[in-house]
N, C-alpha and C positions, 0 to 999 in steps of 0.2 A: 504493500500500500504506500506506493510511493508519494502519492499525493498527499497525506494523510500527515507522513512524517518524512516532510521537504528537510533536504540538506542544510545543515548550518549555515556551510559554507555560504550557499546562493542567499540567503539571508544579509549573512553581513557584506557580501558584495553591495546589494542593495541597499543597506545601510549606509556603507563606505560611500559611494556615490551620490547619495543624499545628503551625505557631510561636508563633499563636494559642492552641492549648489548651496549651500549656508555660507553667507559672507563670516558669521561668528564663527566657524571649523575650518574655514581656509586655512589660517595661521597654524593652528596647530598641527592641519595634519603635514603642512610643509614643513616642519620642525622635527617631523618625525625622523628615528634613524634609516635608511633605507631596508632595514632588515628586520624591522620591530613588524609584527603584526597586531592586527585590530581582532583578540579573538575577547570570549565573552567576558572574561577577568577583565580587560579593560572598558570593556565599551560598559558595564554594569562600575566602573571603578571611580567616572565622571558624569557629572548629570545630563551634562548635555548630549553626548553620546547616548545615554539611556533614553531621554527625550527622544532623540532622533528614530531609536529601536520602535518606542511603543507610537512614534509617528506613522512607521512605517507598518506597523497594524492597524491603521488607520486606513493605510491605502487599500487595504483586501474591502472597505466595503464597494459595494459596485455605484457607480456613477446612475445609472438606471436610466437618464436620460435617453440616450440614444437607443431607441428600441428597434434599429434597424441593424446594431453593430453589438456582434458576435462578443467583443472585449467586453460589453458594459454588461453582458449578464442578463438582457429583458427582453427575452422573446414573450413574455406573458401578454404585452397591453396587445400586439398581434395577431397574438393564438385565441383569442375570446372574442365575443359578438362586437368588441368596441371597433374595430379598427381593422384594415388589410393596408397591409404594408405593399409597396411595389416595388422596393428595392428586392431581385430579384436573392439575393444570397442573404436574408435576412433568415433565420434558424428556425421561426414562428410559422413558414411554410414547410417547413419538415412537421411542424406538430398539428398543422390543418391539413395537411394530406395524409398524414397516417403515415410516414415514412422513416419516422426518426426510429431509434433502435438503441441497441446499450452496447453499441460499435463505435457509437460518435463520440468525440474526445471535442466538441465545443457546441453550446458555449459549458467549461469545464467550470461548472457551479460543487461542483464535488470536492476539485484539487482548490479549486480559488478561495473555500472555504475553509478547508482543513487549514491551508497556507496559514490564511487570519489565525487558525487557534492554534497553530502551534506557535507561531511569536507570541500571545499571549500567554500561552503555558510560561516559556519561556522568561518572558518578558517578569512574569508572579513569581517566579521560582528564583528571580537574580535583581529582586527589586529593593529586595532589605539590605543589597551591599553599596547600595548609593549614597553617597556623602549628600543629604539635604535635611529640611525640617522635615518632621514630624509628618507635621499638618500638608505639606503640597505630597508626601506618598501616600498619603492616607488616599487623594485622590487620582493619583496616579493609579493605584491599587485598585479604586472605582472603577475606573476608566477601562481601564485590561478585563474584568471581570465580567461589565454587560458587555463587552466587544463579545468576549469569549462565547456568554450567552449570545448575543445577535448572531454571531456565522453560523453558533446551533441550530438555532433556531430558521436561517435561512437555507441550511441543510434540510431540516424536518419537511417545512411547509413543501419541499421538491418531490424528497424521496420517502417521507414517513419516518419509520423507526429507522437509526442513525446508529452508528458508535458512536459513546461520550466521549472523548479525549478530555482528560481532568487534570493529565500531565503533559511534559514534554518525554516523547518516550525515548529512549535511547537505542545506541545498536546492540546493545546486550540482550534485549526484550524477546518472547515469541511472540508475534505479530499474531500467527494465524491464531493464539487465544482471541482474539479481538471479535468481538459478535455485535449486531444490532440490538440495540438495549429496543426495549418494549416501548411503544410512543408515551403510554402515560410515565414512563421514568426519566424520557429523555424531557416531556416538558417540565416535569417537578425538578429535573437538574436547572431548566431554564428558569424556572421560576424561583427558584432559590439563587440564583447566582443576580439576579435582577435584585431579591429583597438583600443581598449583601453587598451589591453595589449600591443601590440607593443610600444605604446606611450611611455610606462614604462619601457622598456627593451632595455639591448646593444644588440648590434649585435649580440656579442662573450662571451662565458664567460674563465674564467681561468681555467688551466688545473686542477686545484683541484675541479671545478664545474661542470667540465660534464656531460652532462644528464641532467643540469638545463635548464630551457626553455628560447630561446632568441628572440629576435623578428625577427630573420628570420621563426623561427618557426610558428611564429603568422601569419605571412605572407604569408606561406605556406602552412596551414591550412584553412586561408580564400579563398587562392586560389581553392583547393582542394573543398572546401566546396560550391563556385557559380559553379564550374565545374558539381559536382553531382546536382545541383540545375537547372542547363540548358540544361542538358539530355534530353531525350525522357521518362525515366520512373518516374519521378514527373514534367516536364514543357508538361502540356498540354497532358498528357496520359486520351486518348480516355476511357481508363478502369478504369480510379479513379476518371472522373466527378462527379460519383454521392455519393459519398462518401463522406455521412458528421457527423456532431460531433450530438449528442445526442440533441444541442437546435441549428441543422438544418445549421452549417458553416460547409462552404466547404471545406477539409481538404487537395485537390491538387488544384491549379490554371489554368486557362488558358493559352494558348503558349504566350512567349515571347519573341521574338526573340533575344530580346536585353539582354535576361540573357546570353547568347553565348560572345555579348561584353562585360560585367560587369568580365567575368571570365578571360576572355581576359587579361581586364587590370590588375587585382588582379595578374593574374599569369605574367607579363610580370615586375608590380612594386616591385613582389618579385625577380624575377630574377637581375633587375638592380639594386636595393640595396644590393643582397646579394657578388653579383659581385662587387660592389663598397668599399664594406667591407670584401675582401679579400674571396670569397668560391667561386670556381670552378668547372668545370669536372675536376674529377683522372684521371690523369695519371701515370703510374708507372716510376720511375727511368729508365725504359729502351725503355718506351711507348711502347713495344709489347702490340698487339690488345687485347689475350687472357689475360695479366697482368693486362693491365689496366681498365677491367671491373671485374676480378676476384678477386682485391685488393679493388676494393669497399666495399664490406663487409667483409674485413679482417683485413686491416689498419685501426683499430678503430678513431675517431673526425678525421674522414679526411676532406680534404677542401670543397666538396662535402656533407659530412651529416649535414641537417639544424638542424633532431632531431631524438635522437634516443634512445630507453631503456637500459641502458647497462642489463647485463643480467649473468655477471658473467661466471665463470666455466661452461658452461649448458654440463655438460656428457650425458645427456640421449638425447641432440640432435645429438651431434655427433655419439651415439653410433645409432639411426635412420637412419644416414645418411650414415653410415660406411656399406662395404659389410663383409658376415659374416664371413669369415677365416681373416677378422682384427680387428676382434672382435666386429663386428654392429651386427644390427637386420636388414638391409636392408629393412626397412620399410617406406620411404618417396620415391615411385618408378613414376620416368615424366609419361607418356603416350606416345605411339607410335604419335598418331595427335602432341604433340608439338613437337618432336625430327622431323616432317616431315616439320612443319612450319619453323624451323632456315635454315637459304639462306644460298646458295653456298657459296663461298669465292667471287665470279665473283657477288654479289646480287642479282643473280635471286633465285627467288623460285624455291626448286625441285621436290615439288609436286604439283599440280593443284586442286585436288578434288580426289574422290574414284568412283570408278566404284561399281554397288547395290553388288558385290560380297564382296567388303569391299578391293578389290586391288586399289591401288593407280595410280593416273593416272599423270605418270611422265614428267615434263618439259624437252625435249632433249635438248633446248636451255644453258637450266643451268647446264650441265656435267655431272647429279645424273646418279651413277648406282647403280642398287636397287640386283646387285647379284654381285656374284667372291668377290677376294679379291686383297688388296694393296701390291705389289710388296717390295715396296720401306716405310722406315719411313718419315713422315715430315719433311721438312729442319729444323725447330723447335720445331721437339719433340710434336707436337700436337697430333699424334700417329703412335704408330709404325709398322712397318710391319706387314703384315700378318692379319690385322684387315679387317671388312668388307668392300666391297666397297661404300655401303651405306652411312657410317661414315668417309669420304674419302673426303678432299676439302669444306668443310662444314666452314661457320662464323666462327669466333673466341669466340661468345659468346656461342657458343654450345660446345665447348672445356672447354670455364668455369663453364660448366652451369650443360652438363651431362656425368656425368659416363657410360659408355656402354661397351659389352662384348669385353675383347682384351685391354682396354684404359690401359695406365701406370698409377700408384695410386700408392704414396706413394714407388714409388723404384720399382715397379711389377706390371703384368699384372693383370687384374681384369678376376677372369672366372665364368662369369655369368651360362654358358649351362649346363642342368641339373648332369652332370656329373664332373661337375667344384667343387673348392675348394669355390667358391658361389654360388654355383647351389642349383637345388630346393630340391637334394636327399640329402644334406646336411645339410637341414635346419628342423627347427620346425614350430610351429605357426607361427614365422612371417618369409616370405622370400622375394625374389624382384621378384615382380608376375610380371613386365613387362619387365624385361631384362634391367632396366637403374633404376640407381640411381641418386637426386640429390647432385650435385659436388657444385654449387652454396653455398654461404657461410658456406662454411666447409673448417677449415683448414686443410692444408695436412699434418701439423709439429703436429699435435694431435696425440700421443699414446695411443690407448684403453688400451692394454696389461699392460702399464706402469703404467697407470691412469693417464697420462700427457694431460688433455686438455687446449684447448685455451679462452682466454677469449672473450667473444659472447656480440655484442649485435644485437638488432633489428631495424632497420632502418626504420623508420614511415614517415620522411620527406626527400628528397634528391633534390638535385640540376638537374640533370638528370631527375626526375619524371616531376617537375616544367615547363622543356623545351616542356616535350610534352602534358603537360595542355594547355601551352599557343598554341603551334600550334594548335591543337584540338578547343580550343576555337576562335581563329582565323579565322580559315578554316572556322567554323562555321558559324560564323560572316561575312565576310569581302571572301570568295574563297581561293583558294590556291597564297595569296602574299607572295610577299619576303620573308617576314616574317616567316613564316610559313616553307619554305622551308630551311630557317639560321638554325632553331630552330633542326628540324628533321636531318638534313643532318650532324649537331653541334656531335649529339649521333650516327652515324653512323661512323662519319670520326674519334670518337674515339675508336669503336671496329672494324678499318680499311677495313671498308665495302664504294663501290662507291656510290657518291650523286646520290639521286632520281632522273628520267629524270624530264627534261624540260614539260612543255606543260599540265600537269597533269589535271583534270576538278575536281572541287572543291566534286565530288562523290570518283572518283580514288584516291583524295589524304583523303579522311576520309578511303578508305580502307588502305592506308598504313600508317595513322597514328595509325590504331586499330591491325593491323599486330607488328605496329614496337612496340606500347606498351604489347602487347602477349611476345614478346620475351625481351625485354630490363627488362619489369618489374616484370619478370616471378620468380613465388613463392614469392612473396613481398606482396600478396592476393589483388593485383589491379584486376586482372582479374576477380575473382570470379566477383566484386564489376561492374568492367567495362561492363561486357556481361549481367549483372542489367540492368545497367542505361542506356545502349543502346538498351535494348529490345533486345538482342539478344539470352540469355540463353535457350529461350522455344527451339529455335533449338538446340543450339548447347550442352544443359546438357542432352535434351531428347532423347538420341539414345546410342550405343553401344561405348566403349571405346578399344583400340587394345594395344597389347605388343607383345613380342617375344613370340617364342613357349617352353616358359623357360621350358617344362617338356619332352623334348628332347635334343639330342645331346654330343657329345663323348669328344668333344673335339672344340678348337677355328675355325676349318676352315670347321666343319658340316653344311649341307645347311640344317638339318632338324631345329635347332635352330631360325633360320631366318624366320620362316614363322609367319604373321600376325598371330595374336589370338585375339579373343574375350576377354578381360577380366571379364568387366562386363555393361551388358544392364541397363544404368541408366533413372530416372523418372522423370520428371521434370514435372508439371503441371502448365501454364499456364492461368493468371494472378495470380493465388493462390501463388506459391512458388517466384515469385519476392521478395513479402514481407516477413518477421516472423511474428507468427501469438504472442499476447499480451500472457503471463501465463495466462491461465483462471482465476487461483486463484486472482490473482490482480483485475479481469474483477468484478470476485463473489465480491471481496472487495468495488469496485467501478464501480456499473452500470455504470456509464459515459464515462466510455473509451469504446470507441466502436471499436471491433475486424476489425483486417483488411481483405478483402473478400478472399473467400475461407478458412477461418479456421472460 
């Protein structure tokens, strides 16, 4: 398991070379004898050196942005109903055709994770020989330990039940002892390494520390992590009883009801402390609806993000996300099913289901009209004349959310139809094969042309996500209480959408907590993860996907543009593709791990 337990060596190369780009390590390491080495005696011997080690355990978390590129790790937001990607080498089309296999060595979510924990073993195990106070290893010591949980934990959510690595193992060790612990032990590892980080951690840290881990984080990780723990696809899944480890333990658990409460309170004691230590819902300066969910991922350490990657300059996401006469690839393209899932302005939904012809079977109560066009612009500029009627009166998170043919972008109209300045006759390889791009954190002040991009990050933990764990675990728990309806109606009343009714049966409000999470947490790769753990994927990945009929039309007010199309007929096999299936190779390494069914 060579992933698992990466070479020292490569380690402090990597280190070395980061010490490298540090103006404060030039000096010394040019002072160096030429024949002295940097092995863990000294680099554990000065603090900065050690700083630079658990820095570079920092670097194993993935970037997530770029959902088209294999290095950042996210073929999720792709492989689920949000989105088809058209860059054509993008990994998310191995998992929508049913091709991918436990032959493929990327994107290597296995090794790239082990990597992370073992500089954290590491890093725990050589941290008490550092010349510093007290008090700054106390949360050094944090820091390493939810790291340590995080890459478990984003091991788990992959492949299920995991090996714990608790230490740095050595060459002395038998590997092949090493077996997949049972999922409720690997998340109780998770969940305890989270309540002994927080222990260690402030709330906040200083603006020159960003991106450090704080114990809201830890907090919201444990949440996140009983949440996927008291699902339907590890608590009591009928299909992974008999699934067990090579000397005969059983690697998923029977139901528990009481995991539903346990998430509950995890998600409800992150929210009160993080609330009590100053983090909020955004709001923007002016609390427009579409502002203040569209400024959540553009107002970088806003009051609202518990944790998140920063991510620098990312040009090749904006250039993704950009249409292509402003200089994109228009390669990160919704799907027609979610631009059909965001509610009216009024809350109701405007479509119900699809007739077997694949037409949509429209709610009259909720305003939609699925043909003509708009007279009139929006009192506030959400879009202007002459756009579809479709796109007309629609939430304010779908103004944040998606770009579509007519919307104003950057000063001008966007023209999606084939004969548009982003139409399909003007593209190459990659075009917007469904007639929408994601708008969602992308800044508008970004120049392609200029090379003036914004700085990105990725948001892993928020305040908003938290709210609707805890309703969800609640409901689950306990029916649709008070509770439950604060929580939901909290992220509703800030993208100026009406409270849910009254009366709701503890069924109707799990559908509108799964609804309201679709839209609120869309392209943030909850979904992929959510239509998992809810047993819902075998429907909703295995059938056909729709867009506009981007390979027609003259001009913005053509009805040939508008018609449904097929994109692409995706595969899903069930119970096989819930899980990822183990590298073979690793398997060949260590009989012991036993592959998960269907692969």
């Amino acid at each position: 398991m060579k992933n698992i337990f990466a070479r020292l060596s490569k380690q402090l190369c990597v280190l070395l070379l980061g010490m490298l780009l540090l103006p404060s390590c030039t000096k010394t390491y040019l002072k160096k004898a030429p024949d002295e080495d940097l092995d863990i005696k000294k680099v554990f011997s000065e603090r900065k050196f050690a700083e630079s080690f658990l820095t570079s355990a920092y670097s194993n978390i993935p970037v997530m942005l770029g959902a088209a590129d294999w290095d950042q790790r996210n073929p999720f937001t792709g492989a689920c109903d949000e989105m088809e990607i058209t860059f054509l080498g993008a990994y998310s089309h191995m998992l929508n055709s049913g091709a991918w296999s436990s032959n493929d060595y990327f994107p290597d979510i296995w090794g790239y994770m082990y990597e992370g924990i073992r500089k954290t073993n590491i890093f725990l195990e050589n941290v008490a020989q550092v010349p510093m106070p007290e008090e700054d290893r106390k949360k050094w010591i944090g820091e390493a330990t939810f790291l340590r949980a995080f890459f478990h934990f984003m091991l788990a959510r992959v492949y299920g039940p995991i090996p714990i690595a608790d230490h740095a193992y050595t060459l002395n060790e038998d590997y092949t002892k090493i077996r997949r612990a049972p999922i409720d032990k690997v998340i109780g590892f998770i969940t305890s390494e989270c309540d002994k980080s927080a222990g260690l951690l402030d709330w906040t840290v200083t603006p020159d520390k960003y991106g450090r881990v704080t114990k809201a984080a830890a907090m919201a990780l444990k949440a996140q992590a009983l949440l996927y723990m008291a699902s339907p696809l590890w608590n009591g899944n009928p299909d992974y009883m008999g699934i067990k480890d090579k000397d005969g333990t059983s690697l998923f658990p029977s139901f528990d009801k009481e995991r539903w409460r346990a998430a509950a309170v995890a998600a409800k004691a992150c929210i009160d402390g993080t609330e009590a230590n100053g983090y909020k819902l955004y709001r923007s300066a002016s609390n427009d609806p579409v502002r203040n969910y569209q400024e959540i991922f553009i107002e970088r350490n806003n009051a609202e993000v518990l944790f998140a990657r920063n991510a620098g300059e990312h040009s090749h996401f904006e250039r993704c996300s950009n249409p292509i006469s402003y200089g994109g690839y228009s390669i990160f393209c919704p799907t027609q099913e979610l631009v059909d899932d965001y509610e009216m302005e009024n809350g109701l939904r405007p479509i119900t289901g699809y007739q077997p012809d694949g037409s949509p079977v429209i709610n009259a109560a909720s305003g939609y009209v699925e043909t003509g066009y708009v007279a009139d612009k929006h009192p506030k500029d959400y879009y202007p004349a002459g756009v579809r009627n479709m796109y007309v009166k629609r939430e304010p998170r779908f103004y944040a959310s998606i770009n579509f043919n007519g919307a104003t972008w950057k000063g001008r109209g966007i023209q999606f139809w084939n004969e548009g300045l982003d139409g399909r006759r003007r593209a190459g390889s990659d075009y917007c094969i469904s007639g929408y791009l994601m708008k969602k954190m992308v800044n508008p002040t970004s120049d392609i042309f200029q090379n003036r991009f914004s700085l990105n990050t990725w948001i892993y933990y928020r305040l908003g996500e938290v709210y609707l764990n805890y309703a969800e675990a609640l409901n689950e728990a306990d029916g649709p209480v008070a509770d439950v309806y604060q929580y939901v109606n909290a992220i509703r009343d800030r993208s100026g959408l009406p409270a849910l009714p009254a009366g709701l049966s503890q069924h109707e409000m799990r559908e509108r907590i799964h609804h309201e999470r679709r839209i609120e947490l869309a392209f943030e790769t909850h979904r992929y993860f959510d239509t998992h753990r809810w047993k819902t994927a075998g429907d909703i990945d295995n059938k056909a996907i729709h867009g506009m009929n981007i390979g027609a039309g003259a001009a913005l007010n053509d009805d040939n543009f508008y018609k449904r199309t097929v994109i692409e007929k995706r595969v899903f096999v069930s119970p096989k593709h819930y899980l990822w299936p183990l590298q073979q190779t690793e398997i060949n390494k260590n009989p012991n791990l036993v592959q998960n069914p269907g692969w």
